[in-house]
NUPA-937309 format. One record per residue (C-alpha): x, y, z; residue in three letters; chain. Coordinates in steps of 0.02 Angstrom, whole numbers, padded with zeros to 5 digits. Example, Ala and Ser with C-alpha at 12.3 -4.5 7.8 and 13.67 -1.06 7.14 Angstrom:
BEGIN
+--------+--------+--------+-----+---+
|   east |  north |     up |   r | c |
+--------+--------+--------+-----+---+
|  00615 | -00225 |  00390 | ala | A |
|  00684 | -00053 |  00357 | ser | A |
+--------+--------+--------+-----+---+
END
This chain:
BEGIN
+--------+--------+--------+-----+---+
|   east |  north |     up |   r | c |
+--------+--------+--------+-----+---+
|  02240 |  06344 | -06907 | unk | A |
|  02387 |  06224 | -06867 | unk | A |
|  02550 |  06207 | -06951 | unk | A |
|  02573 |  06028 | -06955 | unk | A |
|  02704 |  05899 | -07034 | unk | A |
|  02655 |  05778 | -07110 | unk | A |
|  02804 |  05629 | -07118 | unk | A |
|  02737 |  05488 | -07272 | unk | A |
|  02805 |  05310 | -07317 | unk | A |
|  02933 |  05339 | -07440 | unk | A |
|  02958 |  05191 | -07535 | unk | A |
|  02836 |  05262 | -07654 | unk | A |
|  02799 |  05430 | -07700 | unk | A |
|  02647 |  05527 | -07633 | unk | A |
|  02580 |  05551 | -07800 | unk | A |
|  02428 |  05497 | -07917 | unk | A |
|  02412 |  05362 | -07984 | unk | A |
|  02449 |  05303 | -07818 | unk | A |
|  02545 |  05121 | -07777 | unk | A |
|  02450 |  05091 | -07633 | unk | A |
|  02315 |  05142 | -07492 | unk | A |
|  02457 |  05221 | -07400 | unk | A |
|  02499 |  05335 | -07511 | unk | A |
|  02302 |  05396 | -07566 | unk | A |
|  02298 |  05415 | -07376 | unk | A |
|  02449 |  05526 | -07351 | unk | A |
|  02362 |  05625 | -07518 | unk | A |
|  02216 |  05643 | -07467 | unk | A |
|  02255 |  05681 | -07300 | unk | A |
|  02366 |  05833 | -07346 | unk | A |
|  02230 |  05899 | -07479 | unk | A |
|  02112 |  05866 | -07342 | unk | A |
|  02191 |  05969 | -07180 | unk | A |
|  02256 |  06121 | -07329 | unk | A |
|  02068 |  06137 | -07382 | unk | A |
|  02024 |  06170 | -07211 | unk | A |
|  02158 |  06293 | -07193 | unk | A |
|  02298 |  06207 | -07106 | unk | A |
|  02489 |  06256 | -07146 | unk | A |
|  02549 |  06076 | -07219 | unk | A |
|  02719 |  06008 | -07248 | unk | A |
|  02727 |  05844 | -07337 | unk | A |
|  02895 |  05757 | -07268 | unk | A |
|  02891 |  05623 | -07423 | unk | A |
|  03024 |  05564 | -07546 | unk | A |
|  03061 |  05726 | -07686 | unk | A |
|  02960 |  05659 | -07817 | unk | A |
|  02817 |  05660 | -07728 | unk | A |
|  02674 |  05761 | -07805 | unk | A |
|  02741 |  05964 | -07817 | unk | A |
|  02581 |  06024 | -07771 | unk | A |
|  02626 |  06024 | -07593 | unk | A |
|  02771 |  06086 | -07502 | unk | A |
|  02882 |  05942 | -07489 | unk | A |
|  03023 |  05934 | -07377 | unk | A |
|  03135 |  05771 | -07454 | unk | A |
|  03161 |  05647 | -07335 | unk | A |
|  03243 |  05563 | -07505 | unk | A |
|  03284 |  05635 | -07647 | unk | A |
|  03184 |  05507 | -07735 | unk | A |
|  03076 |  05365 | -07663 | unk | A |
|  03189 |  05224 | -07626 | unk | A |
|  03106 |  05106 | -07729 | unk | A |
|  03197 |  05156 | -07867 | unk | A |
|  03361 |  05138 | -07825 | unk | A |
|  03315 |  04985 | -07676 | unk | A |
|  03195 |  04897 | -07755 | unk | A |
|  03086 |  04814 | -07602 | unk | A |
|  03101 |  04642 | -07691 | unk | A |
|  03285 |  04649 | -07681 | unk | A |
|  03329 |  04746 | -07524 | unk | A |
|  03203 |  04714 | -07409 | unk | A |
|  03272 |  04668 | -07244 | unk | A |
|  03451 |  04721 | -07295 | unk | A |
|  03582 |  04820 | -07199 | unk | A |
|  03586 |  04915 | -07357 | unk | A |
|  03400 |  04998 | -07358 | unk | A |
|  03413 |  05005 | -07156 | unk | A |
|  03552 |  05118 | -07141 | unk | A |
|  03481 |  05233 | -07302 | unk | A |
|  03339 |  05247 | -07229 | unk | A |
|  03385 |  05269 | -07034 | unk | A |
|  03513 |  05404 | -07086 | unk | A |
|  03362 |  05495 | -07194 | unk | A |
|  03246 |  05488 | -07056 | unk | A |
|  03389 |  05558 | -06944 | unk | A |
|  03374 |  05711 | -07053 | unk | A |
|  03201 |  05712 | -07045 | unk | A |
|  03179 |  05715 | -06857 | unk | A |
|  03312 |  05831 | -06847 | unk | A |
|  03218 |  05939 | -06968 | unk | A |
|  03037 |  05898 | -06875 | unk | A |
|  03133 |  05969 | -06723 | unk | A |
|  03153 |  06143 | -06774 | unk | A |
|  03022 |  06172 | -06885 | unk | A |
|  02910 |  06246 | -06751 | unk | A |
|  02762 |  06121 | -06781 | unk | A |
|  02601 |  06140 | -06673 | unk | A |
|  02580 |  05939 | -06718 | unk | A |
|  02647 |  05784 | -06828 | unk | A |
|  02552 |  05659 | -06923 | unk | A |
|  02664 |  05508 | -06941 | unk | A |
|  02611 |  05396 | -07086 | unk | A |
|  02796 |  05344 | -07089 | unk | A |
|  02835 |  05148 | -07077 | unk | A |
|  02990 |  05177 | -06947 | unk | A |
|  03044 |  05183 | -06799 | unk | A |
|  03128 |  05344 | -06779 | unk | A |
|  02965 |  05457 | -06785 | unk | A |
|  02851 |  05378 | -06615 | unk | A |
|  03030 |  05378 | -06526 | unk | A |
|  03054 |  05562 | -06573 | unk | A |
|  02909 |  05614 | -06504 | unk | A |
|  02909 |  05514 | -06344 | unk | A |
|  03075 |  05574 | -06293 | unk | A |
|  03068 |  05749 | -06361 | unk | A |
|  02892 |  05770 | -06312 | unk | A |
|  02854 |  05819 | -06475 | unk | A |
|  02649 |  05821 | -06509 | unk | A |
|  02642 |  05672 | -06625 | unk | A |
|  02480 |  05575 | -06707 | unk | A |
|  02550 |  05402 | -06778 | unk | A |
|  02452 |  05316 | -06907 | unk | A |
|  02468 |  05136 | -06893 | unk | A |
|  02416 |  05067 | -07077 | unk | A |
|  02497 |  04871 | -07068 | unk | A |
|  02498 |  04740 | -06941 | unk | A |
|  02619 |  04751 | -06811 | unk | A |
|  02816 |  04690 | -06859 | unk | A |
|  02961 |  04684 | -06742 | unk | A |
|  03048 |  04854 | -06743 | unk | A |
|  02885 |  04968 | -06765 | unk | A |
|  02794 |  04850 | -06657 | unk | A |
|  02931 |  04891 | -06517 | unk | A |
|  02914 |  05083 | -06576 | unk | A |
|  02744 |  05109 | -06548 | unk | A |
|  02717 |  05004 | -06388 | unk | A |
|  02871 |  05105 | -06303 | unk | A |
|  02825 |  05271 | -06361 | unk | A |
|  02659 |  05297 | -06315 | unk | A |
|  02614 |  05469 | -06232 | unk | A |
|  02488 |  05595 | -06178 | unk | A |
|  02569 |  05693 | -06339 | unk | A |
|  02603 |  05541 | -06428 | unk | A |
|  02459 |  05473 | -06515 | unk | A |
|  02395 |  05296 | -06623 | unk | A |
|  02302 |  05260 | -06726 | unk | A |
|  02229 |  05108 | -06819 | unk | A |
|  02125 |  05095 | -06957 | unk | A |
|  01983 |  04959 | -06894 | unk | A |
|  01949 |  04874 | -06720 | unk | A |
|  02023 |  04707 | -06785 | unk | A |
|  02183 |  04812 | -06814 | unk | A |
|  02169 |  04880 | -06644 | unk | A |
|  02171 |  04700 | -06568 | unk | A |
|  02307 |  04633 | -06693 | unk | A |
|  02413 |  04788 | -06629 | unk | A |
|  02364 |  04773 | -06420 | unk | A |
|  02304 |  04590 | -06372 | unk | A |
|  02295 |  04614 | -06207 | unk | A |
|  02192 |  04774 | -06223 | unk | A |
|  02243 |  04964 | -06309 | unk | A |
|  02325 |  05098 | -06210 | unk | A |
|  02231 |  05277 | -06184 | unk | A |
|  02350 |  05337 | -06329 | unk | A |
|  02287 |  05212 | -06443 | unk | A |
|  02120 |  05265 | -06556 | unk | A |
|  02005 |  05200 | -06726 | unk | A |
|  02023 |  05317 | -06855 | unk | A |
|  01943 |  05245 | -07021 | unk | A |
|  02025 |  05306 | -07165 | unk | A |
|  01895 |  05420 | -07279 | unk | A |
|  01888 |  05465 | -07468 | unk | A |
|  01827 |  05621 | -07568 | unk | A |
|  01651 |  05560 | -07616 | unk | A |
|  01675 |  05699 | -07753 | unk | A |
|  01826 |  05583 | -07850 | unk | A |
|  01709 |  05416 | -07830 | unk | A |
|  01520 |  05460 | -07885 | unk | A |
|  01388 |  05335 | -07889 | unk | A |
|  01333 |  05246 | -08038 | unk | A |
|  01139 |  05184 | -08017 | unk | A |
|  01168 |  05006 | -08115 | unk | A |
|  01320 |  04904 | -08179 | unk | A |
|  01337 |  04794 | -08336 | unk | A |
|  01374 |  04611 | -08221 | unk | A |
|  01552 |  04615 | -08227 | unk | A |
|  01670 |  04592 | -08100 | unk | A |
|  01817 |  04712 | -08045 | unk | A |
|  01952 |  04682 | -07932 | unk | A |
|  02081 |  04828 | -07876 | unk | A |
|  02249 |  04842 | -07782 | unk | A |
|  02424 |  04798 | -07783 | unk | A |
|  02453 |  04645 | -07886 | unk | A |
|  02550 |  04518 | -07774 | unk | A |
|  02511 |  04350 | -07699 | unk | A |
|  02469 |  04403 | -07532 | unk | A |
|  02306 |  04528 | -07621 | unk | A |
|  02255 |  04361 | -07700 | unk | A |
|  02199 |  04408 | -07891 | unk | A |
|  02219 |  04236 | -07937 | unk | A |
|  02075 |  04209 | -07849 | unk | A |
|  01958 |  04316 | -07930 | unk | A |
|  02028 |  04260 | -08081 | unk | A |
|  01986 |  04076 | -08047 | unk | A |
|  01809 |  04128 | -07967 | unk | A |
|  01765 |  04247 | -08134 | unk | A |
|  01821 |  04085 | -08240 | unk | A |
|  01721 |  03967 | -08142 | unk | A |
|  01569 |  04092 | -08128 | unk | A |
|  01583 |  04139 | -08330 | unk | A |
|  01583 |  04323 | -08267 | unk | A |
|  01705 |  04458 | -08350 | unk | A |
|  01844 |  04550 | -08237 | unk | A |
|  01936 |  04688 | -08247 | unk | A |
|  02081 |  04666 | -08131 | unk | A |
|  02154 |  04847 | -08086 | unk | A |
|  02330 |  04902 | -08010 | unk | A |
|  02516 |  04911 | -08015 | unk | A |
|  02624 |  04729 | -08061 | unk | A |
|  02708 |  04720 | -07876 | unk | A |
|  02748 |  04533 | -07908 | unk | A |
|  02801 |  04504 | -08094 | unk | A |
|  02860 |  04326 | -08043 | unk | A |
|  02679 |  04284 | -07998 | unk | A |
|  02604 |  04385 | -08141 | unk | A |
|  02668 |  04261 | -08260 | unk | A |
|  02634 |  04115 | -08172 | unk | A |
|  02469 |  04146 | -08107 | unk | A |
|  02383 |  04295 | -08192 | unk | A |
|  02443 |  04324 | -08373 | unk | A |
|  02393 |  04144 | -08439 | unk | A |
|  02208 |  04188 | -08405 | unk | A |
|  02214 |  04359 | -08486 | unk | A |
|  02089 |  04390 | -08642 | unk | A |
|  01911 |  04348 | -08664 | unk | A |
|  01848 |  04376 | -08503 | unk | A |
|  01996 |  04428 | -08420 | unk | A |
|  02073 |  04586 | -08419 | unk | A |
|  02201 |  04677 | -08353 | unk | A |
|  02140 |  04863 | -08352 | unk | A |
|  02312 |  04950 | -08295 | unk | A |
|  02354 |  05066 | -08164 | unk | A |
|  02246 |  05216 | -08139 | unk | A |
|  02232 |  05367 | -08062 | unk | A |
|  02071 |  05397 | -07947 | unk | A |
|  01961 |  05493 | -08051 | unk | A |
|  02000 |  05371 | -08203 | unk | A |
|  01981 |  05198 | -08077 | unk | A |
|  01810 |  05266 | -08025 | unk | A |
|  01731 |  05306 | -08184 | unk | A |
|  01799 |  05109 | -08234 | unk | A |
|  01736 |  05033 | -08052 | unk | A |
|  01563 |  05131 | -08094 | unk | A |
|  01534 |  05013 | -08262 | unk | A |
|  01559 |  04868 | -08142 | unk | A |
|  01436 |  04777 | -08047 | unk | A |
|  01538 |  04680 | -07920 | unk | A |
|  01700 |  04702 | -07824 | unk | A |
|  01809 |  04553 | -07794 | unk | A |
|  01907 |  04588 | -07637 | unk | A |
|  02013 |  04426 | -07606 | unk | A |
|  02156 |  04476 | -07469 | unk | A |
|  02254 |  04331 | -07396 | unk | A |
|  02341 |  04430 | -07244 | unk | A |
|  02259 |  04529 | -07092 | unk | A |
|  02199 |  04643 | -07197 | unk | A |
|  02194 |  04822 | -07068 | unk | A |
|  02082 |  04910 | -07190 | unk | A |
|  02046 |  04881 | -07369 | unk | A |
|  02044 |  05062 | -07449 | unk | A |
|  01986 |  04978 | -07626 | unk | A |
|  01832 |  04918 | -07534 | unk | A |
|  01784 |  05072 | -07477 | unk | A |
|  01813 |  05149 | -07676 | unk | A |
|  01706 |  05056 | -07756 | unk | A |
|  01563 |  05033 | -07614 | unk | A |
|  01576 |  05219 | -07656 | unk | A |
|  01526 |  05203 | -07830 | unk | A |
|  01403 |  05080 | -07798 | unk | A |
|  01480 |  04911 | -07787 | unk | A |
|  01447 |  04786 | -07667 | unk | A |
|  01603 |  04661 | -07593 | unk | A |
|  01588 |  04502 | -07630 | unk | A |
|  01760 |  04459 | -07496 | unk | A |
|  01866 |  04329 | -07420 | unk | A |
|  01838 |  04344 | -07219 | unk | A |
|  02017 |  04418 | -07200 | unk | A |
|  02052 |  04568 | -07073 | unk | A |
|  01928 |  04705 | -07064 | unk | A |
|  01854 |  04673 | -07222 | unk | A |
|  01682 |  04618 | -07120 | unk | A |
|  01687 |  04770 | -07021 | unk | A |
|  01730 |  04885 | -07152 | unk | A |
|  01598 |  04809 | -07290 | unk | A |
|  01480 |  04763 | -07160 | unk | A |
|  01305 |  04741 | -07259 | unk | A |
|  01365 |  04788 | -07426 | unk | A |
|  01448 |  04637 | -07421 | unk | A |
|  01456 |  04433 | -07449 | unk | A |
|  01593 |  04324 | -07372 | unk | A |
|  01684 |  04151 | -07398 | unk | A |
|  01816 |  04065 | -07305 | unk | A |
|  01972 |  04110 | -07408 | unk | A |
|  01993 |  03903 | -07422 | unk | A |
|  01820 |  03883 | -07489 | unk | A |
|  01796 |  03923 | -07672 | unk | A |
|  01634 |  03865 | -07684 | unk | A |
|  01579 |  03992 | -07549 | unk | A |
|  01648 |  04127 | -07626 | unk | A |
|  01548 |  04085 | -07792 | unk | A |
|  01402 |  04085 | -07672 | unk | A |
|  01440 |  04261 | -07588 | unk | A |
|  01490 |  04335 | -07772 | unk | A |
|  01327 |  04289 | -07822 | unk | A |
|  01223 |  04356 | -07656 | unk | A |
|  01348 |  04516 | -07669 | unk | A |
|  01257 |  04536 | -07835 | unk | A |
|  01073 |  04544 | -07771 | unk | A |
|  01139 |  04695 | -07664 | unk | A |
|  01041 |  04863 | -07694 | unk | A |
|  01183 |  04992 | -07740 | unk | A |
|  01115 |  05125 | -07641 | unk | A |
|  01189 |  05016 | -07494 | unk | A |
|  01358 |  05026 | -07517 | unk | A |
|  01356 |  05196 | -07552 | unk | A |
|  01254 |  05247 | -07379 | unk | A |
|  01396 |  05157 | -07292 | unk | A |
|  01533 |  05249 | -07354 | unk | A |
|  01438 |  05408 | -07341 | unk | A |
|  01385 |  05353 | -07161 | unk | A |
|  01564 |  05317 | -07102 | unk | A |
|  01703 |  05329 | -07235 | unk | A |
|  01718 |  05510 | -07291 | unk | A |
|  01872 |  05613 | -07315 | unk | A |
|  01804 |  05747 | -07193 | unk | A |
|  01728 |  05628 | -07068 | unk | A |
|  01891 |  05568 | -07050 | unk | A |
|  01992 |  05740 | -07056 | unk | A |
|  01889 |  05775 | -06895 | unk | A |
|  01907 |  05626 | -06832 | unk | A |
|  02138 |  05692 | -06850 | unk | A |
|  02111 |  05863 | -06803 | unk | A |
|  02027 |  05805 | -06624 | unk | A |
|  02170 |  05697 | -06597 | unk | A |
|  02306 |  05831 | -06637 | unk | A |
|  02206 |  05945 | -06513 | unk | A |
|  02233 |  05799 | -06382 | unk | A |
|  02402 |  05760 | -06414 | unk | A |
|  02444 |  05943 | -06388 | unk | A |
|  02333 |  05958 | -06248 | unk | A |
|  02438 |  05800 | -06182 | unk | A |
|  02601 |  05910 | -06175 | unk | A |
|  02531 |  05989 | -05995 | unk | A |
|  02536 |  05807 | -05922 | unk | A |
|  02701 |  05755 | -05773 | unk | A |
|  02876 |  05751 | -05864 | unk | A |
|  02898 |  05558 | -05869 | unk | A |
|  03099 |  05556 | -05973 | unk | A |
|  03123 |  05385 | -06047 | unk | A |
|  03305 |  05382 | -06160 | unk | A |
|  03314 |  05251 | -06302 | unk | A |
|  03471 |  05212 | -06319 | unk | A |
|  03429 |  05151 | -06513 | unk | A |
|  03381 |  05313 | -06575 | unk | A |
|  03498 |  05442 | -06434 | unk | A |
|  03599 |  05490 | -06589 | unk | A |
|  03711 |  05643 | -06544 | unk | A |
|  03605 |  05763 | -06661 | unk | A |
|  03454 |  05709 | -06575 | unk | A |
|  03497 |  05722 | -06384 | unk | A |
|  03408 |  05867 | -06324 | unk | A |
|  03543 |  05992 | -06252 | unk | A |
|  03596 |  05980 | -06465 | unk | A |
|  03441 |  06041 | -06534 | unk | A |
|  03351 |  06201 | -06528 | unk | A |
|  03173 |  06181 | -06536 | unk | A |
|  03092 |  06295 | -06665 | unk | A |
+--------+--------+--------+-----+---+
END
């Protein structure tokens, strides 16, 4: 048994129904390490679900109050959220952790660890961007720890070839909260954030063309594109179906006999995928990201410029036996297949604290409450 920290993405909270595969992943990864007996401290925004202990890296996720649409990229949301993770490390510091899963989005946590020599496993869940990007590549230790969700995400991340601290780790799901439904009634769903950059309006137009009913599932990001490119089409055959928890998605993705999965951005994952292949569904996909290497045979692909193809692969996903999406996630997608997958890596990055002191300073994050003859380690 370790006690471990677990540090989250707090724009959201870590709560059901959840806003994104980020935060099922933090979720199920703290249900996941307590049911195997691990002491587990969620460092999340406060209103993340009370059925962990939760030590607030916000009072409240900062959505709220900065909404991302508004205060992205602002000096505003940098400095709330650089003097919150200040706290945080400080706090990660002396709370006498044997290791720490970051699932965090910034900088501060891979820095902590590298100059601190703190036992660290960072979970790398987007494509790179500038100040992580410079994070993760500078911070990389025998005790500090990557990893990405796919090989394509290991390449978008290290080009020129991944360091010895950087590792695949596939996310996983409880099999229990997505059961398999033998047949589906031919209609189409499609899950996930609603924004431009998920492409809905895609299914939508391929459902229309096709005559095929969908259910389109998840939280309005974008309500600007909503209007314009989803809401005109809604009724008849087009639905909107809301945004659900798991165990209320899954028994909807079970009616289904198709998933439209239409990303148009380097995809690193594709957690919806990997739902409803669990329920039965194959992918009929645009060729974005890892969606070919997650899907694999239990799914059809198009060129995300070629609408005709993706009629075509919609329409081969169909002939799919269901049993085959449903061996692949059992095969390489579960919740404890992947908590083993973590708990060797912890074990190494711990392990990694006996390697030659090599002291690096970084002068962005050598705050005074962070320099090393301030802090007691716990």
């Amino acid at each position: 048994m370790m006690r471990i920290a677990v540090v989250s993405h707090v724009r959201h909270p870590i709560a059901q129904p959840f806003m994104g595969g980020m935060e099922a992943h933090s979720w199920g990864l703290v249900q996941g390490l307590m049911a195997r007996g691990h002491d587990v401290t969620l460092f999340a925004a406060g209103d993340s679900d009370p059925a962990f202990r939760i030590h607030p890296v916000l009072p409240e996720h900062y959505d709220r109050r900065y909404p991302w649409s508004e205060y992205v990229e602002t000096r505003v949301l940098h400095d709330y959220l650089d003097a919150s993770f200040e706290d945080a490390a400080r706090a990660l510091l002396a709370g006498g952790f044997d290791v720490v899963h970051n699932n965090s989005l910034h900088r501060y946590p891979p820095r902590l660890a590298r100059q601190h020599r703190v036992p660290m496993v960072s979970s790398l869940h987007i494509p790179p961007f500038d100040a992580i990007h410079r994070a993760v590549r500078e911070s990389t230790a025998p005790w500090s720890l990557f990893t990405v969700t796919s090989a394509r995400q290991l390449e978008s991340w290290w080009p020129e070839g991944p360091p010895a601290a950087a590792h695949v780790a596939h996310n996983g799901i409880d099999l229990a909260q997505w059961p398999f439904v033998a047949a589906g009634d031919g209609s189409a769903v499609w899950a996930g954030r609603i924004a431009r950059t998920k492409g809905p309006h895609l299914a939508v137009q391929a459902a229309l063309r096709l005559g095929m009913p969908l259910t389109l599932f998840g939280v309005i990001e974008d309500a600007e594109y909503w209007e314009a490119e989803i809401r005109p089409h809604l009724g008849g055959r087009i639905r909107h179906g809301g945004h659900l928890a798991p165990r209320e998605l899954a028994a909807e993705m079970g009616r289904a006999s198709v998933l439209l999965f239409t990303p148009l951005w380097d995809e690193p994952f594709g957690l919806a995928a990997v739902e409803a292949m669990a329920c039965g569904l194959p992918v009929a996909a645009l060729d974005m990201g890892a969606v070919r290497e997650i899907a694999g045979e239990a799914g059809r692909y198009a060129a995300p410029d070629d609408p005709a193809g993706f009629d075509a692969a919609i329409r081969a996903a169909l002939a799919i036996p269901r049993s085959v999406p449903r061996a692949r996630v059992e095969a390489m997608f579960t919740r404890d297949r992947m908590i083993d997958r973590y708990e060797g890596l912890y074990r190494g990055a711990r392990a990694g604290l006996d390697a030659p002191d090599d002291p690096v300073v970084f002068p962005e994050i050598e705050l005074p409450a962070l320099r090393p003859e301030r802090v007691v380690l716990g």
